[in-house]
C-alpha positions, 0 to 999 in steps of 0.5 A: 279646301283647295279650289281648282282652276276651271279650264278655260275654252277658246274657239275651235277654228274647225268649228267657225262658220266661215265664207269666202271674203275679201278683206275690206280693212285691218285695224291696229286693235286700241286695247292691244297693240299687239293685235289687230282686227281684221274686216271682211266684205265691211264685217269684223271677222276676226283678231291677230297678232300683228307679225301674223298680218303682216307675215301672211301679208292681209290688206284690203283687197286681199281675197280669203277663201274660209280655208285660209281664214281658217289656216290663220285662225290655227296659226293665231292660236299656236301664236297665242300659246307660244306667248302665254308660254313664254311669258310664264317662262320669263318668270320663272323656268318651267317643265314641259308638263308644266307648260303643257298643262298650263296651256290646255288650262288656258283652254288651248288644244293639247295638240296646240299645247304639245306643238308649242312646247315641242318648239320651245324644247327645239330652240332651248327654253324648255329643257327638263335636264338642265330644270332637274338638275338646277332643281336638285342642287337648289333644294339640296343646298337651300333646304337640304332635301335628301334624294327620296324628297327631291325624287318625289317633288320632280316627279309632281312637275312630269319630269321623266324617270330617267332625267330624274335619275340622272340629275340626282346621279350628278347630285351624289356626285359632287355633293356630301349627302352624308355630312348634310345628314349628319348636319340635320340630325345635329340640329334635330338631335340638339332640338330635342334635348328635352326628350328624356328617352334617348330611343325616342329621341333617335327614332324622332331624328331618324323620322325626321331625316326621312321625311326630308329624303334621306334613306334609311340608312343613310338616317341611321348612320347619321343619328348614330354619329350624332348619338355617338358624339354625345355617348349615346349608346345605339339600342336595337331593342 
């Protein structure tokens, strides 16, 4: 039984009841360096990212009306996914939906989602063309999926119709899809030794080539060349 991941919900910075304040202190957080508390009128008002105080240059003294606690309060946020992204990019390449569901999993808004991954796409780390293709070559060489399989798995990661066919366009064309079937139905072909019935024994290798994403016809004509090596006749029938 698969279990699913409940999403998690952060604070709306629309929603906060926020009042007009002058910042009393700002505080490197202990368990988060990276972050630092912000007091004001001698309360804790909220946390942000360091680069954020320094950037928006918060110090005691420093007068906040709720609007512009609220503006920081959003730029946090998009601060936040952009890092929660970029860490998931660092250990492994992702899709944009990939990335985008991630971050509304984590409770981000889809707004905040789509802007981060539209950023991210701006400066390169999220590029769907190049992740189809590395995609493609990786499992057609690694596992040996045919087109149908690979077609189908980036489909499950978002990525477009049209980069799909791209990528698998590219994949054709500087790879023998025709002598890795045939490689797969030798090894089928031979594993089945112990089938007795040689239109059984076909009719298993072709299942097997289609599951693995290879054509209907591209299966035949492979099965037929590896029948044909050992003198088995092809039978319609």
């Amino acid at each position: 039984m698969a279990f699913q991941t409940q999403r998690r919900e952060r604070p709306d910075p629309s929603d906060l009841d926020l009042h007009d304040g002058t910042v009393t202190r700002v505080a490197q957080q202990k368990k988060d360096l990276d972050r630092a508390s912000v007091f004001i009128d001698d309360r804790f008002a909220f946390g942000l990212a360091v680069d954020l105080v320094i950037e928006a240059g918060l110090r005691k003294g420093v007068r906040l009306t709720a609007d512009q606690q609220r503006a920081l309060l959003v730029r946090q946020e998009t601060f936040a996914a952009k890092s929660s992204a970029l860490n998931g990019l660092a250990q492994r390449a992702r899709t944009a939906h990939e990335v985008r569901q991630s971050l509304v999993q984590k409770g981000f808004a889809e707004t905040v989602a789509e802007d981060t991954v539209a950023d991210l796409e701006r400066i390169g780390m999220i590029d769907d063309a190049a992740y189809a293709q590395a995609f493609v070559h990786g499992r057609f060489s690694g596992r040996g999926y045919g087109p149908a399989r690979l077609r189908q798995d980036l489909q499950r990661k978002g990525i477009a119709r049209e980069t799909i066919e791209a990528a698998l366009a590219e994949l054709t064309e500087v790879e023998d899809l025709g002598a890795e079937a045939r490689d797969q139905a030798r090894r089928k072909w031979q594993s089945l030794a112990s089938e007795d019935d040689s239109r059984k024994r076909r009719k298993k290798t072709m299942d097997y080539l289609v599951r693995r994403g290879f054509g209907f016809d591209e299966a035949r004509s492979a099965v037929e060349a590896v029948a044909d090596d050992e003198g088995s006749v092809w039978d319609d029938a």
